[in-house]
Steps between C-alpha positions, in 0.01 A plus 500: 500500500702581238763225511867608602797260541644431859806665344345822367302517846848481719617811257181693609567486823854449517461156692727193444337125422579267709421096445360641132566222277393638186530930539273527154188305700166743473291630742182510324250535774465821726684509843371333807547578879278232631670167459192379472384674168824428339466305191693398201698757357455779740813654765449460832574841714621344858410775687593527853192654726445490873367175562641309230811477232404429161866371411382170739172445257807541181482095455118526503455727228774327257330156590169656441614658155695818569779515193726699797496693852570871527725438838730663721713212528567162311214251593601177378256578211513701141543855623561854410705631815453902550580751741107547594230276389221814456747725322569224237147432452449910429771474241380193298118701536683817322710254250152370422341853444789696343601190231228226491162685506533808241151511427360472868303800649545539881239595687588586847229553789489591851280628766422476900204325435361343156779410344471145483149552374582735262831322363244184449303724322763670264568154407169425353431738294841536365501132415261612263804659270675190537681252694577643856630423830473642859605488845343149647333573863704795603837381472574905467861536642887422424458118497137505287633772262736251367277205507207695281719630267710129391092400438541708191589398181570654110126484459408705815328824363422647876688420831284626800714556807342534833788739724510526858682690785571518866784761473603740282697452204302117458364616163748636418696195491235266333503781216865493446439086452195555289441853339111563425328708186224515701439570855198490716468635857142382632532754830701581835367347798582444864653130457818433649463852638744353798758493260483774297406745773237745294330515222708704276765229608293258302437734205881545444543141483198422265597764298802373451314278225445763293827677490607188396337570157658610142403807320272324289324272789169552638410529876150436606404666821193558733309824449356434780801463771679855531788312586502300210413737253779729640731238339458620125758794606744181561524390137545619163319221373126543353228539771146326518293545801230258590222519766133674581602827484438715175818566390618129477538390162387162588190500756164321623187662523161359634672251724248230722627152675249207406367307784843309505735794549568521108568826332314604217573836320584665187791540398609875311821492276613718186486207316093459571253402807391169604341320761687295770385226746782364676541138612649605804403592859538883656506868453854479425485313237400801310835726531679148437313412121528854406848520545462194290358670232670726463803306443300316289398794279799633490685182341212500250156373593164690430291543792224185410830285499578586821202465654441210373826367596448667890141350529661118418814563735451255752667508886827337473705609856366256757338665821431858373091566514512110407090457529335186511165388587450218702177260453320665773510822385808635699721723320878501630717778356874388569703821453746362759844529259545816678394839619580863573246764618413616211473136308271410863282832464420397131393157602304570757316767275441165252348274773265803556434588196452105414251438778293841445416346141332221605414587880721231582683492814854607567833336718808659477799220602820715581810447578761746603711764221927473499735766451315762585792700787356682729205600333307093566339567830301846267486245206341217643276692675341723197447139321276432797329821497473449103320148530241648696462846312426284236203312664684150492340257729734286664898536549666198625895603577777235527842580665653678747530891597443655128167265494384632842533848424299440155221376740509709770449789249203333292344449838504856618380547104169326625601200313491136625864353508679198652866464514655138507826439553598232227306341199377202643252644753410760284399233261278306694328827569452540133332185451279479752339890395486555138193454344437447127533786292777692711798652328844449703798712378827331649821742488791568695892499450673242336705378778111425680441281263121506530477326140485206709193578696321625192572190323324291809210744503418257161454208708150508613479345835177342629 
């Protein structure tokens, strides 16, 4: 971060220090909202949630390092005491932006599905133009905003900002704190259709990232998503399109998945034609490195550079198409961060696709899809019909209704299916029945938290 005085940050935000003995101390180190992660130099945001009130971890953080808390109230402890802890913490972000990094590109992205993936990959091949930082995990809303951008410093040539919503007007608001050059919409989706209530709900809120942009900023949209292509008439900015289809500017031709689920293709650009062989598991990782190049092209890079920078970029977000191999020949796929119907479909078309290139056998481990309204019972049910279209061999579903009506479909699909009602049985199932050389994908909403049971899949019972 670049450093600002306790003083200068109370102007910011028009808070008042309280038990401050020196108001020209730094914060040199970017803000923290886990107690835990606070170290020397950094603010602590005390953040009041639900289940717990950051303002009682305050002594924590100082003991642990923090130079201050961002607070409500006085805590006994060096503090900067504002109206609203998140507000503050968007107003240092855009005194950080506007005053401290002049030379800093932002590079906004969002997406229902990929955009985790794809901000990861932005970030590699931009870092190689220089130093650049982006969006840890997908820390993508009003109190991970902040956090990212006080990681910056003078010296950051590319800040890489992963932007989510659940309403309308979300985007909005992270743009207003951090105003991108660049914008990169990776498509429109059905996750947290429950919220928005349609589609074109969710379009007008992604493509709020793009009206976001100056005259002389670039958005990079998929060809290949009507909805998302739709959003050039939103901006006056420049327009790049990226995708399969022929009149993207940045595409893939002669596309295959290796044995292990990992794209190879090559990639067409104005700037030249290369081949690519990603790193990383599933179709969709395809869409997400071209939109990747074509940022990358676009701030400079010929098309071997990016390539080559695409074919190094290694998996960095835990749990999305994480694959591992375990000794006897059991592949587990933990995509279990989270899922939609559209992130399942594309999955499931991976194990297939995976276990048709080396005749290898197939077990889909599923776990029900959130915030999808009234439209879950038709959801959950295609997903079933879709693992067994695709010739998968096993489905194992864990949880309650949403599960049952995944299985009850794949069954009267012709395909074998067992529903379990929590992780544990469905576990022991799992180990007593796969054989070497299966493939398991894992997936399922985040609040399922089947990460756990494809992390004990690794543990190879006798």
């Amino acid at each position: 971060m670049e450093p600002l005085s306790l003083a200068a940050i109370a102007s910011v935000t028009g808070g008042a220090l309280t038990d401050v003995p020196d108001p020209d101390t730094l914060v040199t180190e970017p803000l923290a909202f886990d107690s835990r992660t606070a170290k020397s130099g950094s603010l602590f945001l005390a953040l009041a949630g639900d289940r717990t009130d950051g303002h009682t971890f305050a002594a924590d953080a100082v003991r642990a390092g923090a130079t201050a808390v961002l607070a409500t109230r006085p805590v006994g402890v060096p503090a900067v005491v504002v109206g609203d802890v998140l507000t503050a913490a968007a107003r240092i972000a855009e005194h950080l932006i506007c005053f401290c990094l002049p030379d800093t590109t932002v590079v906004a992205i969002t997406g229902s599905a990929g955009k985790t993936s794809t901000k990861d990959l932005v970030a590699q091949v931009l870092s190689g133009l220089g130093p650049t930082v982006a969006t840890e995990q997908s820390f993508n809303n009003e109190i991970g905003l902040p956090v990212t951008v006080s990681r910056a410093t003078a010296g950051t040539r590319h800040l890489v900002l992963e932007m989510g919503a659940r309403h309308l007007g979300d985007i909005q608001a992270l743009t207003t704190v951090a105003p991108p050059e660049i914008s990169v919409v990776t498509n429109v989706g059905t996750a947290h259709l429950g919220e928005f209530g349609s589609q074109d709900a969710i379009a007008q809120a992604k493509g709020e990232i793009v009206e976001a942009l100056p005259r002389h900023g670039l958005a990079v949209l998929n060809a290949d998503d009507p909805l998302v292509r739709a959003m050039a008439t939103r901006t006056s900015a420049r327009v790049v399109l990226f995708g399969e289809s022929e009149t993207a500017t940045i595409r893939a031709t002669d596309i295959v998945l290796d044995p292990d689920g990992r794209p190879r293709y090559t990639l067409i650009t104005p700037a030249g034609t290369a081949p690519v062989r990603l790193r990383l598991a599933g179709s969709v990782q395809v869409p997400n490195s071209l939109a990747a190049a074509a940022v990358g092209v676009e701030t400079g890079l010929d098309a071997d550079d990016v390539a080559e920078l695409l074919s190094a970029a290694a998996p960095v977000s835990r749990w999305r198409m994480e694959t591992t191999v375990r000794p006897d020949g059991v592949t587990i796929v933990n995509d279990a961060y989270n899922a939609n119907p559209d992130s399942m479909r594309s999955s499931l078309q991976t194990l297939a696709a995976m276990g048709r290139a080396a005749d290898r056998r197939t077990v889909a481990v599923l776990g029900q899809m959130n915030e999808l309204g009234p439209d879950s019972r038709a959801a959950h049910e295609s997903i079933g019909r879709t693992a067994a279209s695709l010739g998968v061999d096993q489905l194992v579903v864990i949880g309650g209704d949403e599960a049952r009506w995944m299985q009850e479909a794949a069954k009267a699909a012709g395909l074998g299916a067992v529903h379990f009602p929590d992780q544990d049985t469905a576990l022991d199932l799992l180990r007593q029945t796969l054989l070497p050389g299966d493939v398991v994908l894992v997936k399922a909403s985040r609040d399922v938290q089947l990460q756990h049971l494809a992390e004990a899949l690794h543990t190879i019972t006798p």
